[in-house]
N, C-alpha and C positions, 0 to 999 in steps of 0.2 A: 395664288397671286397675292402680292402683298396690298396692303392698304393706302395706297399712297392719295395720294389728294382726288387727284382724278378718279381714281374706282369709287372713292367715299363720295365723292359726289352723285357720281351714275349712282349708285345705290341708293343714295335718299329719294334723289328723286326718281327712281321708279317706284319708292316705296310710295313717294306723295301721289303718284299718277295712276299705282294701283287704289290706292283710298280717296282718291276723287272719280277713279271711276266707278265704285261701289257706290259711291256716293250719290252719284248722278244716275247710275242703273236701279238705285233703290228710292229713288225722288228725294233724297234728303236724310228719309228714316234711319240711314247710317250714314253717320257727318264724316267726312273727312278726317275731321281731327280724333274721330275714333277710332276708325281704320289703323291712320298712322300708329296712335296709341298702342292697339292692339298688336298691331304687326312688331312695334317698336319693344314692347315687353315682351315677348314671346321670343320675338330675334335676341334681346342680352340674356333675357334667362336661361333659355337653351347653347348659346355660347356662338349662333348665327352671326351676330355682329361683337365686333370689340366696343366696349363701351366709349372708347375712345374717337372711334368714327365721323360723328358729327360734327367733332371739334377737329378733325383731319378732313374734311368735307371744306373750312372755314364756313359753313351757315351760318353757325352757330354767329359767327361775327358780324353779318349781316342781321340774324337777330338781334345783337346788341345797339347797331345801327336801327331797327325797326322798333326797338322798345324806347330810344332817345327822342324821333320823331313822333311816333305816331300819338302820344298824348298831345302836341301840338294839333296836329293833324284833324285828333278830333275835335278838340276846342272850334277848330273855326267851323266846323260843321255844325255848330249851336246855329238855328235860325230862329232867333224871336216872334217874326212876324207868323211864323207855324202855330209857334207854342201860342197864340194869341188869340188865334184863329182857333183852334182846338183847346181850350182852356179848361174845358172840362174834362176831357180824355188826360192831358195832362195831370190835375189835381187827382185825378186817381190812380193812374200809374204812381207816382210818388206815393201817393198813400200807401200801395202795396209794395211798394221798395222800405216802406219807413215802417212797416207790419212786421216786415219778412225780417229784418233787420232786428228791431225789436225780438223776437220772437227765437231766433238763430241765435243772435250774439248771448243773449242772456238765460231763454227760458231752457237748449239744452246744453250750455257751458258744464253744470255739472257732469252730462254722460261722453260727453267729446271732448272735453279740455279747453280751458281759455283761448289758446289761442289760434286751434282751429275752430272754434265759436265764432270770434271776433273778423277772421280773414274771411269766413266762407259768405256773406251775402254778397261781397262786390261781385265776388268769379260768378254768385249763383248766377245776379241779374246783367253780368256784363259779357265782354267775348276778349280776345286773346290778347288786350291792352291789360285788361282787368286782371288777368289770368297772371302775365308776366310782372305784374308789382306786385301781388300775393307771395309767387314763389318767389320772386327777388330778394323779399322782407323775411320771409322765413329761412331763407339761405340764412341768411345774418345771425338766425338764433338758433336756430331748429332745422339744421341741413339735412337730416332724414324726412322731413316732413315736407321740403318743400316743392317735392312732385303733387303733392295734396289739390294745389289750385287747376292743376292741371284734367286732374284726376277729374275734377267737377268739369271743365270745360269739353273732356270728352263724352260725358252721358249726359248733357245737358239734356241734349235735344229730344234723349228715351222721353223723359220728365215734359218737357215745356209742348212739344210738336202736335205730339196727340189729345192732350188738353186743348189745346189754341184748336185744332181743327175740329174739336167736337161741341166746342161751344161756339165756335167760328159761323158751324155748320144751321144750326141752331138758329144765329141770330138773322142768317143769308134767310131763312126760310121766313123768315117773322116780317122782314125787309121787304120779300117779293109780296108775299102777302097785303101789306101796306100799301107796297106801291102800284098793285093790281088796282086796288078799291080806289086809290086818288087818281092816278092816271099817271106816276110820276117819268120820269124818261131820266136816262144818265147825264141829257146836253142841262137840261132845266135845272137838275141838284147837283151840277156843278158849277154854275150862276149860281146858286141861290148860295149856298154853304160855303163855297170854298174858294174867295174873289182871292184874283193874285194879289202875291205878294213882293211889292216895288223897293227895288235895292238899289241905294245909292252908288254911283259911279267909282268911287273913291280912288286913293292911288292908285292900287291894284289894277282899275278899269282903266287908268289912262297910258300904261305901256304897252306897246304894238303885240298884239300875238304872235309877232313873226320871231319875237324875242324872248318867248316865255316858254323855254324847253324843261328840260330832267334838270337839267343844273340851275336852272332859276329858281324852280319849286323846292329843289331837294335844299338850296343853297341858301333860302329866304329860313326853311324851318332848322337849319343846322344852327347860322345867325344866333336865332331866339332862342336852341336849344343850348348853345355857349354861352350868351350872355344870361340865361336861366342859370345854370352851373354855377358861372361865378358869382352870379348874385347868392344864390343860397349858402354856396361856401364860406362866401365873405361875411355877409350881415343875416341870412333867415334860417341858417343851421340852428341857432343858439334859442332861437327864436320857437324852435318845435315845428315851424311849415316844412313840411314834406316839399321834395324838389317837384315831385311829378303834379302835387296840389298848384305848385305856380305856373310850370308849365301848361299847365291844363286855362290857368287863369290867362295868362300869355296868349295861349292861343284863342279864344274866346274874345278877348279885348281886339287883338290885332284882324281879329275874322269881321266882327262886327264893325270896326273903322275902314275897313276893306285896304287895309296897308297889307295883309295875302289874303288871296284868294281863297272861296268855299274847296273845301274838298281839293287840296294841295296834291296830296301820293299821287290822286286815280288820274289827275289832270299831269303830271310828271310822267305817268305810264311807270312808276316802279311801285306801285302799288302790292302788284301780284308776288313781285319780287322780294319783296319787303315781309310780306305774309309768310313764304314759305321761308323766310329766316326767322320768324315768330314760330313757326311751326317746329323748326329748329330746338328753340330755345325748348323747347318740351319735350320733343325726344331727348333732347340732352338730361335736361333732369330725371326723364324715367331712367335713363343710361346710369345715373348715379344713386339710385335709388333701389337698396335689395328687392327682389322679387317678395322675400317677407314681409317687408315694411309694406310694399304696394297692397298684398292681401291684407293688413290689418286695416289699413285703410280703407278698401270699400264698403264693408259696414259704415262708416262715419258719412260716406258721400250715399249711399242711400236713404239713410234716415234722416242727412240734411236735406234732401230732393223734396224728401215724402213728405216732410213739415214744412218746404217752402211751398209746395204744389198743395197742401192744405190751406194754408194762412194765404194765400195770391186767390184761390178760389172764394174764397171765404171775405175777403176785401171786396172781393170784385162783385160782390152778392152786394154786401152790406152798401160799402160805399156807391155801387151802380145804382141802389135804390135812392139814395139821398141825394144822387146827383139826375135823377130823373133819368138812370136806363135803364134798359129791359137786363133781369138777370144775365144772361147769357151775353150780352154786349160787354157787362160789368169783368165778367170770368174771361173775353177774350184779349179784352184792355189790360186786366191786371195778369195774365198767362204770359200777353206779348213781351213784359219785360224779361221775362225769361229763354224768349225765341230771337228776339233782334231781325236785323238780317243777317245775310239775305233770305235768308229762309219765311219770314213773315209774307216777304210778297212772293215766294213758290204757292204759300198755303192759299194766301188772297184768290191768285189764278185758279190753283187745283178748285176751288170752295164756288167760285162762278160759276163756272166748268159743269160741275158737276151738279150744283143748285139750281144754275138760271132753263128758262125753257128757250131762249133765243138771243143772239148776239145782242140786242139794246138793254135786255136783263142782265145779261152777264157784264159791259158795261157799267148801269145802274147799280151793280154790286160792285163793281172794283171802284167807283165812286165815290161810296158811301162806305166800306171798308178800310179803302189804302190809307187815305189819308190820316185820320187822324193815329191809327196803328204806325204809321209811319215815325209821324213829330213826337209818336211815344219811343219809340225803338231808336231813333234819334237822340231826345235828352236822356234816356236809360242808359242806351250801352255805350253812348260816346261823353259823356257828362257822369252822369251820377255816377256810376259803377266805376269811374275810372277814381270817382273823386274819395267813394267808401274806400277801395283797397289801398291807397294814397296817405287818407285819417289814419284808416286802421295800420299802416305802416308803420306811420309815426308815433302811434301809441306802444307799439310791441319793445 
């Protein structure tokens, strides 16, 4: 059978639906986007699929549609009043992003090359926004390399999962401990810690819901993302700002004045749809990318894991004590920006679950856990990570 649009289609995605359900049968420990990976190398190498497929699928164009929006998209998912509320959980995650960073870009650029040094912190601590302006940038210079970001986004989660869960694990037990000896309850430290946070009505709020479908949402972030284009084209090309740095800026400003709404894609419903065109854009690069090149490359994405999963442990020690937490709290604050979600809150639940002795404790732990893990995983992978691969774009 030849390969015509429709087959290439069904083909992806049973390839996406066999690697989500591996995914889901293995609680996470093997992500999605490694599956796909795996399956995706192995299928061009051995000569299973033509390399050309995905771009006969048209995903890949929906990718390119996912990679114009979704830097918007996160923008407006900054919430201030979070980061406010949890200010210290903040200050540390950043510390270990500005570590890892530090640490990556510079201290092993002599054994990896400048400018896989320079790309890899965003992909380490971001997910598949961060991933596709890594490899976008290195298309430009270095087209054999630029499966590289990708590379990282699929063994992330070997690195980040089982750190986050073992000192998750750790901090839940120190937690119950505590709150045996005081009396604490999950209703009482969530009054005390975590009072809501009141958002103004703003434009956004005052158009009917009966009028706010897939083409309001998708059609408010295309808007900003055209009139982003032309701007950088016309006046802030010259200028060294990155298009995705504005966009990113764009959607932040416009989230916060509530002219769009938080969380635009999931509220659109083509969220899902959206991802598996980002997921796209990644089989596509392994498809262009010799099966040689992909093996010189993992040596580089293990020893970058191995030093960022050092230098995040080791912040989260140092700086957990300076900011008055218990070690283990420190190492799962500075681990998470390497997890994100959704996967943070699978671990949250599994770590209740499994630590508390009764539904009010297990509660009491998702409590005192989610949250501030949360507004970290928030400014990490939707903010910072989008904003390093974006810099480092523009430097290359």
């Amino acid at each position: 059978m030849s390969w015509s649009f429709e087959f290439s289609l069904m083909i992806f995605l049973i390839i996406i639906f066999i690697s989500q359900t591996v995914s889901v049968r293995t609680g996470s420990r093997i992500s999605l986007q490694f599956g796909l990976g795996i399956i995706c190398m192995f299928g061009f190498a051995l000569g299973w699929f033509p390399p050309d497929f995905i771009e006969k699928s048209k995903m890949k164009d929906v990718g390119f549609i996912a990679f114009n929006v979704l830097v918007v998209h996160s923008g407006t998912m900054l919430d201030f009043g979070k980061l406010k509320t949890h200010g210290k959980a903040i200050v540390l995650c950043c510390t270990a992003v500005l570590a890892v960073t530090a640490v990556v870009s510079f201290g092993i650029a002599p054994f990896i090359g400048k400018e896989l040094a320079l790309i890899s912190p965003g992909p380490v601590v971001g997910g598949g926004a961060a991933c596709a302006i890594a490899s976008n940038s290195l298309l430009a210079i270095r087209p054999g390399l630029a499966a590289y970001p990708w590379l990282l986004f699929m063994v992330q989660g070997f690195f980040g999962i089982p750190l986050c869960a073992w000192a998750m694990g750790k901090d839940a037990r120190g937690i119950l401990a505590e709150s045996r000896k005081s009396g604490a309850t999950a209703s009482r430290d969530r009054g005390r810690e975590f009072p809501p946070v009141l958002v103004g009505e703003g434009l956004c709020g005052r158009i009917p819901e009966k009028y706010k479908g897939t083409a309001y949402y998708l059609g408010l972030i295309m808007i900003v993302s055209v009139f982003n284009r032309w701007l950088s084209t016309a006046f802030l090309a010259r200028l060294g700002l990155g298009m995705d740095v504005t966009a990113l800026l764009f959607g932040i400003a416009l989230g916060q004045l509530r002219i769009i709404d938080r969380d635009p894609l999931q509220k659109s419903d083509s969220m899902g749809f959206l991802m598996l065109g980002l997921m796209a854009l990644m089989g596509n690069a392994l498809a262009k990318t010799p099966p040689a090149a992909i093996l010189s490359l993992i040596p580089v994405v293990l020893l970058v894991f191995s030093v960022s999963s050092i230098v995040l442990v080791a912040t989260g020690i140092v700086a957990g004590k300076v900011l008055k937490f218990s070690a283990y709290r420190g190492i799962t604050l500075a681990v998470n920006c390497m997890v994100g979600f959704p996967f943070i809150a699978t671990l949250v639940k599994a770590t209740a679950v499994k630590t508390a002795g009764n539904g009010e404790e297990r509660d009491l732990l998702e409590s005192r856990l989610m949250p501030p893990l949360a507004a970290g995983s928030m400014l990490i992978g939707n903010v910072v990570s989008i904003f390093l691969a974006s810099f480092v774009a523009a430097l290359l």
